[in-house]
C-alpha positions in Angstrom: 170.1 20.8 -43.8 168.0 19.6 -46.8 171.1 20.6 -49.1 172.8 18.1 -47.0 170.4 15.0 -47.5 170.0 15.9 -50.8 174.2 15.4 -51.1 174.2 12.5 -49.0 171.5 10.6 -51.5 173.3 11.9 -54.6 176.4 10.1 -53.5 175.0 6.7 -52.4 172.7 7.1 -55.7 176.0 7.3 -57.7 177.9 4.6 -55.7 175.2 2.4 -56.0 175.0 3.0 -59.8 179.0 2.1 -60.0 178.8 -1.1 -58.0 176.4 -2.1 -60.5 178.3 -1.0 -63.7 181.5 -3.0 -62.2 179.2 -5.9 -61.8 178.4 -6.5 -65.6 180.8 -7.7 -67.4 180.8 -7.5 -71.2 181.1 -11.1 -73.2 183.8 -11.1 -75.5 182.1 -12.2 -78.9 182.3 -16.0 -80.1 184.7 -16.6 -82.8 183.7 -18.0 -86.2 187.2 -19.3 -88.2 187.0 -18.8 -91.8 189.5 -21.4 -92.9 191.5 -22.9 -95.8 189.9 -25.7 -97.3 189.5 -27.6 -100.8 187.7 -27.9 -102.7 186.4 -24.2 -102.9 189.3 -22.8 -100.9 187.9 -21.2 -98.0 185.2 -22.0 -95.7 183.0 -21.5 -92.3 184.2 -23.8 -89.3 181.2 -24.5 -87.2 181.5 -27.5 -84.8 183.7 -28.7 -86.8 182.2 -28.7 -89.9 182.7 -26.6 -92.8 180.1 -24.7 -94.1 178.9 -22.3 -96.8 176.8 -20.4 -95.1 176.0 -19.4 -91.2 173.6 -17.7 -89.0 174.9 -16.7 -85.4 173.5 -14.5 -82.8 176.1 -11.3 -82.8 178.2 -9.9 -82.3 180.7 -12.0 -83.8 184.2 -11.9 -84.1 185.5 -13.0 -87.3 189.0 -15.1 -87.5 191.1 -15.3 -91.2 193.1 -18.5 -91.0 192.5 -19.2 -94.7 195.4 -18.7 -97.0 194.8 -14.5 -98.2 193.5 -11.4 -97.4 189.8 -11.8 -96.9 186.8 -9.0 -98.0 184.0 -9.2 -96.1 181.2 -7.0 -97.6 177.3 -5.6 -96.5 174.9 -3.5 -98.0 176.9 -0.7 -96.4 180.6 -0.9 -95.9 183.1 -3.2 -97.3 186.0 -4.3 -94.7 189.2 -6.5 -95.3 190.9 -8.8 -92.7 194.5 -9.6 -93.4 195.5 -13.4 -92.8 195.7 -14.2 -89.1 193.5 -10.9 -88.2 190.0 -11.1 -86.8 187.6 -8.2 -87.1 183.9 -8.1 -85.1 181.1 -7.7 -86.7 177.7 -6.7 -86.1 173.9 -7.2 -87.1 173.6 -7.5 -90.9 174.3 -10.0 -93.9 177.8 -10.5 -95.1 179.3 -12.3 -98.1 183.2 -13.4 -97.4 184.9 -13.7 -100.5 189.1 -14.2 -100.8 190.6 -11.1 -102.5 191.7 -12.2 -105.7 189.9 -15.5 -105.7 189.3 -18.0 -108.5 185.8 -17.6 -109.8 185.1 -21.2 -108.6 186.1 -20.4 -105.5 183.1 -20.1 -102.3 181.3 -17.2 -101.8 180.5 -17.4 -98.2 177.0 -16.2 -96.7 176.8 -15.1 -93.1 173.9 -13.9 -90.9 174.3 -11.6 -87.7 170.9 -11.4 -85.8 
């Protein structure tokens, strides 16, 4: 008998626990557009502003729309994201650069808390 109450509570313990997992839903990360833009060739779109430099709560997904392949680099891995690709990123500090890019080009700063 006490095997069967202790199956009986397992179950509604592991039902319960489902309905609650299929309740959260996981937020797709904001977008931030790194786009084409002179002078400097490429740069951060906030609110419709370009920028140098960000700071955004992660993660973020990061968007290429500027004209080549961009190299996004951090104290521990070094990533690439082909025109038109996004890629999502994570805590840490990043510096964008254009593969190939003039050396008066931007060097973009970004901050994932």
């Amino acid at each position: 008998m006490t095997i069967l109450i202790i199956s009986i509570l397992a179950v509604l313990a592991l039902g319960s626990g489902q309905a609650l997992a299929a309740g959260k839903q996981q937020a797709s990360p904001k977008t931030l557009k790194v786009v084409m833009h002179d002078p400097g060739c490429h740069w951060f779109l906030v609110h419709g502003k370009d920028t140098k430099k960000a700071s955004v709560r992660g993660p973020i997904r990061l968007q290429n729309l500027d004209e080549a392949k961009l190299r996004v680099a951090s104290r521990t891995q070094l990533r690439f994201i082909p025109v038109g690709k996004s890629i999502v990123l994570g805590r840490g500090r990043y510096v964008v650069l254009m593969v190939g890019q003039a050396p008066d080009d931007n060097y973009l700063k970004l901050i994932v808390s």
